[in-house]
The first five atom37 places (N, CA, C, CB, O) and aatype in JSON, in Angstrom:
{
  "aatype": [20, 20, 20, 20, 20, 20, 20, 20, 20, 20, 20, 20, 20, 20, 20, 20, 20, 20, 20, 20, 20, 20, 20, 20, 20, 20, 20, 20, 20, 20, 20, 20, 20, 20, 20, 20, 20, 20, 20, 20, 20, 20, 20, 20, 20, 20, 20, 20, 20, 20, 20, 20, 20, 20, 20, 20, 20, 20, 20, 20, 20, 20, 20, 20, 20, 20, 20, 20, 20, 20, 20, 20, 20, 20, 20, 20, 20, 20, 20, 20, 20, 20, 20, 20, 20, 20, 20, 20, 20],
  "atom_mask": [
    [1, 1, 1, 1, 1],
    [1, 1, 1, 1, 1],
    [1, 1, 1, 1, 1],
    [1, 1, 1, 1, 1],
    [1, 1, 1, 1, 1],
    [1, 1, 1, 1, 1],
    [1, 1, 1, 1, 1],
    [1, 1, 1, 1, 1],
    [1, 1, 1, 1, 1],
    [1, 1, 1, 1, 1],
    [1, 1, 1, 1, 1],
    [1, 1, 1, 1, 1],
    [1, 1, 1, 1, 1],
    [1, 1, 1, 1, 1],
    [1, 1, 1, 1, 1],
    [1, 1, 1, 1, 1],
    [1, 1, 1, 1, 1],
    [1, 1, 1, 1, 1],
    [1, 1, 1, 1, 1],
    [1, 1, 1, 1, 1],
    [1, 1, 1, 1, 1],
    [1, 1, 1, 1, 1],
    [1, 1, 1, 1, 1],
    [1, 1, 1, 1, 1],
    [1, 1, 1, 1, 1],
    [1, 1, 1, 1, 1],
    [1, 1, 1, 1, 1],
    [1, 1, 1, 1, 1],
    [1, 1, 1, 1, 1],
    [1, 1, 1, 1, 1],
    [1, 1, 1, 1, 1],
    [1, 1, 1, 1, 1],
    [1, 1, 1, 1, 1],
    [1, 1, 1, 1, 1],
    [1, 1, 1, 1, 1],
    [1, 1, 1, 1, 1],
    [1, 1, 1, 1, 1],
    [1, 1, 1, 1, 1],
    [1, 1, 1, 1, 1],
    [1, 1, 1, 1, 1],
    [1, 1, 1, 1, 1],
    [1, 1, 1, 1, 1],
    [1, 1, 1, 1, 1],
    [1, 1, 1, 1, 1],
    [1, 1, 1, 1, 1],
    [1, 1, 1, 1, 1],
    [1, 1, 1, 1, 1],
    [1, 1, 1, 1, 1],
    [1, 1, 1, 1, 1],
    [1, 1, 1, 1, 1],
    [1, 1, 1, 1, 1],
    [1, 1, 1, 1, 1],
    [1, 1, 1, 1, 1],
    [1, 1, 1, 1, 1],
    [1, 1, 1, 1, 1],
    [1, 1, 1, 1, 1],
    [1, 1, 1, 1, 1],
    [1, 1, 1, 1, 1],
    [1, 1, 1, 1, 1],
    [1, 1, 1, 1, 1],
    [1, 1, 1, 1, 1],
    [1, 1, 1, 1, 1],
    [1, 1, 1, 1, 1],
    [1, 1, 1, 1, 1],
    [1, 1, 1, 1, 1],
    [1, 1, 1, 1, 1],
    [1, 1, 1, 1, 1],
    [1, 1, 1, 1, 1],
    [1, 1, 1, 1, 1],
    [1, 1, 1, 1, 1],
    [1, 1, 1, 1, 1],
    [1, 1, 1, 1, 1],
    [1, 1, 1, 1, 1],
    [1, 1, 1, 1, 1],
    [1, 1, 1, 1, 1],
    [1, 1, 1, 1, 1],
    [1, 1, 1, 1, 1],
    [1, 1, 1, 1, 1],
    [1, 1, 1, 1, 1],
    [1, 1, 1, 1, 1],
    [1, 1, 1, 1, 1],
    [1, 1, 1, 1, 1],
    [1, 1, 1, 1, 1],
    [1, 1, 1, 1, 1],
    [1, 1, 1, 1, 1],
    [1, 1, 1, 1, 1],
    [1, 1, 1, 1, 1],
    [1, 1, 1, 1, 1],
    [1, 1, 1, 1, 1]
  ],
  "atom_positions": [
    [[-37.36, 3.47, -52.97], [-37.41, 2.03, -52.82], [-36.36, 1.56, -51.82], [-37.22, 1.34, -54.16], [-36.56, 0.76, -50.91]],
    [[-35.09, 2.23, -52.15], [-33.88, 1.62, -51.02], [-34.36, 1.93, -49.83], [-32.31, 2.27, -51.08], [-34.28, 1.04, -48.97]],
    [[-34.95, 3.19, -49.46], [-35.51, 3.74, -47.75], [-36.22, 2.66, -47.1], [-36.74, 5.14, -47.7], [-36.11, 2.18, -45.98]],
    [[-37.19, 2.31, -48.37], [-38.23, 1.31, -47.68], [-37.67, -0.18, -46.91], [-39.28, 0.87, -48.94], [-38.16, -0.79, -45.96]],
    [[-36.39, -0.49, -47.8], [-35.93, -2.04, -47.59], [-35.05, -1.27, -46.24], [-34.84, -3.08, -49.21], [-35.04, -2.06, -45.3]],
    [[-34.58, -0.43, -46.03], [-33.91, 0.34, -44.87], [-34.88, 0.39, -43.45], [-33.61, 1.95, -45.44], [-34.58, 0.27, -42.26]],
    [[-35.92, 0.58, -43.99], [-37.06, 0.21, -43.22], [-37.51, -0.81, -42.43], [-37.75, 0.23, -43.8], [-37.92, -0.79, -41.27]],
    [[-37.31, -2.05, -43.53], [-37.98, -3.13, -43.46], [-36.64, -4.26, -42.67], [-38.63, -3.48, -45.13], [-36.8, -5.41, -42.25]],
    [[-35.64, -3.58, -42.7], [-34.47, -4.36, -41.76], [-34.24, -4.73, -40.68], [-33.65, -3.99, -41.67], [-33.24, -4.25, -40.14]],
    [[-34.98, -5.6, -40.04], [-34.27, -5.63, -38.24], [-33.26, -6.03, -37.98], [-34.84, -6.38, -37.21], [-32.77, -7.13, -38.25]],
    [[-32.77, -5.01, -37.3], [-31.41, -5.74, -36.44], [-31.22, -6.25, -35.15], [-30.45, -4.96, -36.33], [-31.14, -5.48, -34.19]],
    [[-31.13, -7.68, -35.01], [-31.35, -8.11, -33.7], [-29.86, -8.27, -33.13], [-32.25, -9.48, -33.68], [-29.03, -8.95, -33.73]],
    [[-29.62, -7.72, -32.12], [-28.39, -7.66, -31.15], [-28.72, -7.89, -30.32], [-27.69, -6.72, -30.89], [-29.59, -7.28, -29.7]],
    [[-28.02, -9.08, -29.9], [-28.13, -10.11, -28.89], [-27.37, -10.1, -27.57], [-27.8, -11.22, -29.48], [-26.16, -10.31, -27.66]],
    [[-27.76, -9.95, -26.6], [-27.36, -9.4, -25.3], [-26.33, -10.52, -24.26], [-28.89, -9.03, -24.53], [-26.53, -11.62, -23.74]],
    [[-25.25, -9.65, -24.32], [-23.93, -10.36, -24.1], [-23.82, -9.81, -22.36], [-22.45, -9.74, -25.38], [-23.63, -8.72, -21.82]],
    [[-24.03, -11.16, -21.88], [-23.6, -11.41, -20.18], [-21.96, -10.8, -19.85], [-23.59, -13.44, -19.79], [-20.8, -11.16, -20.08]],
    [[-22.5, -9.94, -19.33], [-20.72, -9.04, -18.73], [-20.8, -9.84, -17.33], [-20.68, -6.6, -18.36], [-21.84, -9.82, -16.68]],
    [[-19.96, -10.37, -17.01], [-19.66, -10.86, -15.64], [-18.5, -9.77, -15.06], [-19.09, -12.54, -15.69], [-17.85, -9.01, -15.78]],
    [[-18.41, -9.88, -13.62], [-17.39, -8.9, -12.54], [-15.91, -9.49, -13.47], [-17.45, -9.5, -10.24], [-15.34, -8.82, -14.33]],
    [[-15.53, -10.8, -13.04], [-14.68, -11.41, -13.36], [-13.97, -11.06, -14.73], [-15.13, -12.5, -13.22], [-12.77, -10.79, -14.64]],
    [[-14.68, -11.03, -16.28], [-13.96, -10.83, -16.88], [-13.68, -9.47, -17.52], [-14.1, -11.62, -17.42], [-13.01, -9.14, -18.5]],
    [[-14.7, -8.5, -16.27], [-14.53, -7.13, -16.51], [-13.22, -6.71, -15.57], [-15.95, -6.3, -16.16], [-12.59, -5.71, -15.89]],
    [[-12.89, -7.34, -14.62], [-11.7, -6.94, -14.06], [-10.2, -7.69, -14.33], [-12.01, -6.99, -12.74], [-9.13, -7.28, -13.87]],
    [[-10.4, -9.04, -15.29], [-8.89, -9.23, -15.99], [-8.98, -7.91, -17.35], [-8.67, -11.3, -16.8], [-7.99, -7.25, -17.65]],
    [[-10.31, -7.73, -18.01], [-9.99, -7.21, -19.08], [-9.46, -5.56, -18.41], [-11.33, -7.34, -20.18], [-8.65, -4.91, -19.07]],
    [[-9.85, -5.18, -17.48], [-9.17, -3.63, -16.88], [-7.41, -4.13, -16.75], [-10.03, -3.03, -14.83], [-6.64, -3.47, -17.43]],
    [[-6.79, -5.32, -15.86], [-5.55, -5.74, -15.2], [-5.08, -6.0, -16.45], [-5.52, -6.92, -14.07], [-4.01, -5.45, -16.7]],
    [[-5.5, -6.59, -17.24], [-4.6, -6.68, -19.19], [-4.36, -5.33, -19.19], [-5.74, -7.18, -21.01], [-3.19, -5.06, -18.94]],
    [[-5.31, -4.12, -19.46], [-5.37, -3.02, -19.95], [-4.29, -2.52, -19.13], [-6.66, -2.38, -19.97], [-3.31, -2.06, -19.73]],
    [[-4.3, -2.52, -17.77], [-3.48, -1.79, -17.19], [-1.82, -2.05, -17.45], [-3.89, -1.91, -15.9], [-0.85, -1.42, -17.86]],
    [[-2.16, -3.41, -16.91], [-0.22, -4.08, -17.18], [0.0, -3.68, -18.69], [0.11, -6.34, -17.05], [1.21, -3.52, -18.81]],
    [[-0.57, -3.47, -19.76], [-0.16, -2.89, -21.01], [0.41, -1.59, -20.85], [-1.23, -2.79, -21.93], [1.59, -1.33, -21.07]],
    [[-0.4, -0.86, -20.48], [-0.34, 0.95, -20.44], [0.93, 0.92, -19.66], [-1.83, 1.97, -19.49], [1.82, 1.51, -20.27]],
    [[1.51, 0.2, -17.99], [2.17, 0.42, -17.43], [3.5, 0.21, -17.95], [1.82, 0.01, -16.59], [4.45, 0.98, -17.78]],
    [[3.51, -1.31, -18.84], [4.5, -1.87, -19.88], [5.18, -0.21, -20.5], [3.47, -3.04, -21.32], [6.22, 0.43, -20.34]],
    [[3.78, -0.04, -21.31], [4.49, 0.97, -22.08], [5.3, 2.2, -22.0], [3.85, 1.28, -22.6], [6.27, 2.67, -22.6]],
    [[4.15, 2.7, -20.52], [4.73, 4.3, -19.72], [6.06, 3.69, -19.35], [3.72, 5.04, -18.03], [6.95, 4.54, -19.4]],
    [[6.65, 2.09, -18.86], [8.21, 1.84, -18.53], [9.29, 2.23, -19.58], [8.44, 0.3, -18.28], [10.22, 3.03, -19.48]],
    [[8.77, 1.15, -21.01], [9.41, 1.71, -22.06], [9.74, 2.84, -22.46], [9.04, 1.48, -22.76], [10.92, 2.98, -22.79]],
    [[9.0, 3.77, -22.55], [9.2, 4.91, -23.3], [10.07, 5.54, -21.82], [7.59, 5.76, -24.03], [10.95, 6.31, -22.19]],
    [[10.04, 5.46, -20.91], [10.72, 6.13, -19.97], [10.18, 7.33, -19.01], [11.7, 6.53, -20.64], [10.81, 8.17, -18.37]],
    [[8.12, 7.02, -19.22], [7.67, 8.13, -18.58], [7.9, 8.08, -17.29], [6.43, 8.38, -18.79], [8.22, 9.09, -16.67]],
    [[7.73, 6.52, -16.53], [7.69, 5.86, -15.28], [8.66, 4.71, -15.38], [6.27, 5.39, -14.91], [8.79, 3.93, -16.32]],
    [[9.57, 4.74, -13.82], [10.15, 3.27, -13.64], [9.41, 2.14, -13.31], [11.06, 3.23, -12.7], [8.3, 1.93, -13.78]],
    [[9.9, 1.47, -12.61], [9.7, 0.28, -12.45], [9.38, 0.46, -10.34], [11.24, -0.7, -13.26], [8.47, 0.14, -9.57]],
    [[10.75, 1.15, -10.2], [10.61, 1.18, -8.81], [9.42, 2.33, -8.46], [12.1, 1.51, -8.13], [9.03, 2.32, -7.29]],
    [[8.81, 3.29, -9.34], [7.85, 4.2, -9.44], [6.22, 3.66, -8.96], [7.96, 4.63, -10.93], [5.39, 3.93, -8.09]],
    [[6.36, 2.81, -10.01], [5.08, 1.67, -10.47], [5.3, 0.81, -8.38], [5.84, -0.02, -12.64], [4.33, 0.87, -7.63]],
    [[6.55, 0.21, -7.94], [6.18, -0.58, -7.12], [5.77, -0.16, -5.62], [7.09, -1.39, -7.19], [5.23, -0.74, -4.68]],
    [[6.52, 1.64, -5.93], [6.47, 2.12, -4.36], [4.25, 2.65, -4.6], [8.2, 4.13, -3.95], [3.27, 2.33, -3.93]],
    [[4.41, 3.5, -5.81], [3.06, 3.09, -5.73], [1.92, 1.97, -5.58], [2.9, 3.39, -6.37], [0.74, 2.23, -5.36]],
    [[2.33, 1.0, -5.7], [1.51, -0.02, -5.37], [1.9, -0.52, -3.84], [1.63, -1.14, -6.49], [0.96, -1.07, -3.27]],
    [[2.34, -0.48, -3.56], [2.77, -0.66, -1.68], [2.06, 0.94, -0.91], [5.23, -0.66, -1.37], [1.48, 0.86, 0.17]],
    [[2.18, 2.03, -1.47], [1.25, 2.88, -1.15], [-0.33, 2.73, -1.33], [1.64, 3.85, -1.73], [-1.17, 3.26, -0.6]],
    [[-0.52, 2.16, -2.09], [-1.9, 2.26, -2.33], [-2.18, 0.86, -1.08], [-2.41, 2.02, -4.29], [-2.99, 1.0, -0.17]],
    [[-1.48, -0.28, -1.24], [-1.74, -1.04, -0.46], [-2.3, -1.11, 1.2], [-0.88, -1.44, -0.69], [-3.21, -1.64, 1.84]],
    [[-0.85, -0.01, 1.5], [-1.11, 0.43, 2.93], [-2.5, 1.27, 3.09], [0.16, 1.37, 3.42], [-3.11, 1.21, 4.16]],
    [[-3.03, 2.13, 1.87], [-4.12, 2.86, 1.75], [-5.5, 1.99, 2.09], [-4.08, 3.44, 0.35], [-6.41, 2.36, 2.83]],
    [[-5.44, 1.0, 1.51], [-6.29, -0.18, 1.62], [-6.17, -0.81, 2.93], [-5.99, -1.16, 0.57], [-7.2, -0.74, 3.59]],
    [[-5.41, -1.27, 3.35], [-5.31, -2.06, 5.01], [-5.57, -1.14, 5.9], [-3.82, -2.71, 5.54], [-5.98, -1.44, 7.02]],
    [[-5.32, 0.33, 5.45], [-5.82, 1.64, 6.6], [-7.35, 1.62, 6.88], [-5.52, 3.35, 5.92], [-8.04, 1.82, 7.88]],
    [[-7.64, 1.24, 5.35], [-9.2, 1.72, 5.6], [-10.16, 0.66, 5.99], [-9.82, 2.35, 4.29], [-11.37, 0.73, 6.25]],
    [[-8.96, -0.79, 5.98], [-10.03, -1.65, 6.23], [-9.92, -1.49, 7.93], [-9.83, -3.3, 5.49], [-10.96, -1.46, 8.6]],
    [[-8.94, -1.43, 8.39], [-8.88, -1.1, 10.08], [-9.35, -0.03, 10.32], [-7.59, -1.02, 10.8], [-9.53, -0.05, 11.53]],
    [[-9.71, 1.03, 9.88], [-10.66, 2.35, 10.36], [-9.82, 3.5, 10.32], [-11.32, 2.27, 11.93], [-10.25, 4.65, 10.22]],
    [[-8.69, 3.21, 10.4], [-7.74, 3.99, 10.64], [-7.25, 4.83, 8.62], [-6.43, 2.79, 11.61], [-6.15, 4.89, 8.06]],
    [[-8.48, 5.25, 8.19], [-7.68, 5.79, 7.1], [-7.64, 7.18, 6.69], [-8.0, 5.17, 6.06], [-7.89, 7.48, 5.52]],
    [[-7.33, 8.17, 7.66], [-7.29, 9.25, 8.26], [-5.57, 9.01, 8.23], [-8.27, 9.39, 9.72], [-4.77, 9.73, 7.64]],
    [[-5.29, 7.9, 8.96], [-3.92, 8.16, 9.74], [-3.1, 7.22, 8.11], [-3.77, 7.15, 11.94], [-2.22, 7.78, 7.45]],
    [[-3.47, 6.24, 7.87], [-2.72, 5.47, 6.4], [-2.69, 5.99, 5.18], [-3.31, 4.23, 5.98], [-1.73, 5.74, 4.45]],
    [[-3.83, 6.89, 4.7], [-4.02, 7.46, 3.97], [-3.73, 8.71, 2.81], [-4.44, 7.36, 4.42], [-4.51, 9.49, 2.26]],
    [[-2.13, 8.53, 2.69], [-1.58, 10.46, 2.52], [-2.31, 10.8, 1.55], [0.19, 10.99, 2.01], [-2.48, 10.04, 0.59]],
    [[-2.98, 12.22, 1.65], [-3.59, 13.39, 0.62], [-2.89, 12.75, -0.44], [-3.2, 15.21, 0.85], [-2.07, 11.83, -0.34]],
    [[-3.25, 13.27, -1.35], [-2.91, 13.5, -2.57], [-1.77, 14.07, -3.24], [-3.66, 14.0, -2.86], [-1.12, 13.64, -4.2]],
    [[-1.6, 15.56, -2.25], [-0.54, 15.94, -2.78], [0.38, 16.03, -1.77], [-0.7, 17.02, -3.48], [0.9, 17.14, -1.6]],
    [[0.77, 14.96, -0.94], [1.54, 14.34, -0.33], [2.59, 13.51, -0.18], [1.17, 14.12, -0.09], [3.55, 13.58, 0.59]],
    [[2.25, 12.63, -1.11], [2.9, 11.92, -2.25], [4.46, 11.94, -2.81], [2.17, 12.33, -3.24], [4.81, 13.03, -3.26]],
    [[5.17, 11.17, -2.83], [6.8, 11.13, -3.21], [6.42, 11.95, -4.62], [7.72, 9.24, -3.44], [5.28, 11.99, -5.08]],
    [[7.64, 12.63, -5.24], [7.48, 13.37, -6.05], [8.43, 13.14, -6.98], [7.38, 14.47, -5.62], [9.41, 13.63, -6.41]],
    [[8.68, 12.87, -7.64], [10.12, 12.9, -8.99], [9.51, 13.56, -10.48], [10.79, 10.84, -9.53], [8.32, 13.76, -10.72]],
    [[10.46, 13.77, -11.22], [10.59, 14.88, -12.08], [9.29, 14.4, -13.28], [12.39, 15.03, -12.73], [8.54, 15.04, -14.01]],
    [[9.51, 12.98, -13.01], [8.51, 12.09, -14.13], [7.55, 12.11, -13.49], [8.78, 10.58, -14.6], [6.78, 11.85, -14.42]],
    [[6.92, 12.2, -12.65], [5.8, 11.96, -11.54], [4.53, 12.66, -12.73], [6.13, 13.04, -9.63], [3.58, 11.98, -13.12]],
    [[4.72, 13.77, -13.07], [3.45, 14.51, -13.41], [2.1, 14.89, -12.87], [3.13, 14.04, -14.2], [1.02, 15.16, -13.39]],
    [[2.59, 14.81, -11.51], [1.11, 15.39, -10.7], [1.29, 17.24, -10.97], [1.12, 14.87, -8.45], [0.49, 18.02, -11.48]],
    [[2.45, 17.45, -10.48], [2.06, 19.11, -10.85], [2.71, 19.77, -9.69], [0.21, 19.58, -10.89], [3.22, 20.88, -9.55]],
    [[2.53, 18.6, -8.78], [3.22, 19.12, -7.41], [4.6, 19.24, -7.14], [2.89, 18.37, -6.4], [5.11, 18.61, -8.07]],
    [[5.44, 19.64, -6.49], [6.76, 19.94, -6.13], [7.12, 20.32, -4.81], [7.18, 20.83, -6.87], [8.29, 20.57, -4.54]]
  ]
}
């Protein structure tokens, strides 16, 4: 008897509009959290977090001028410190 009323249940879920906009504050919350925290605990600084973001920046203005061959450093190119955790040295 319970199977049948298990049966007889619809569940209607109602379809929720994702817009660009509040999919990319809800990533920039997520991130400034995680980054908050990796500061605290002492995985990453502060000046870590800013030279990377001025790198990535220049990465971006390279590629919008064509030039991202020449703005662009590899990967394992990259400033290196002990906290870094890429692997490289």
């Amino acid at each position: 008897m319970e199977e049948e009323n298990n049966q007889n249940v619809n569940i209607q879920v109602e379809e929720e509009e994702i817009n660009t906009e509040d999919v990319a504050v809800d990533a920039y919350n997520r991130i400034d959290a995680l980054v908050e925290l990796l500061i605290k605990k002492g995985i990453i600084t502060e000046q870590e977090i800013d030279d990377m973001e001025d790198a990535l920046l220049e990465e971006f203005e390279g590629e919008e001028e064509g030039n991202s061959s020449e703005a662009s450093p590899k990967s394992s190119e990259h400033e290196h410190s002990e906290s870094c955790g890429c692997g490289h040295q």
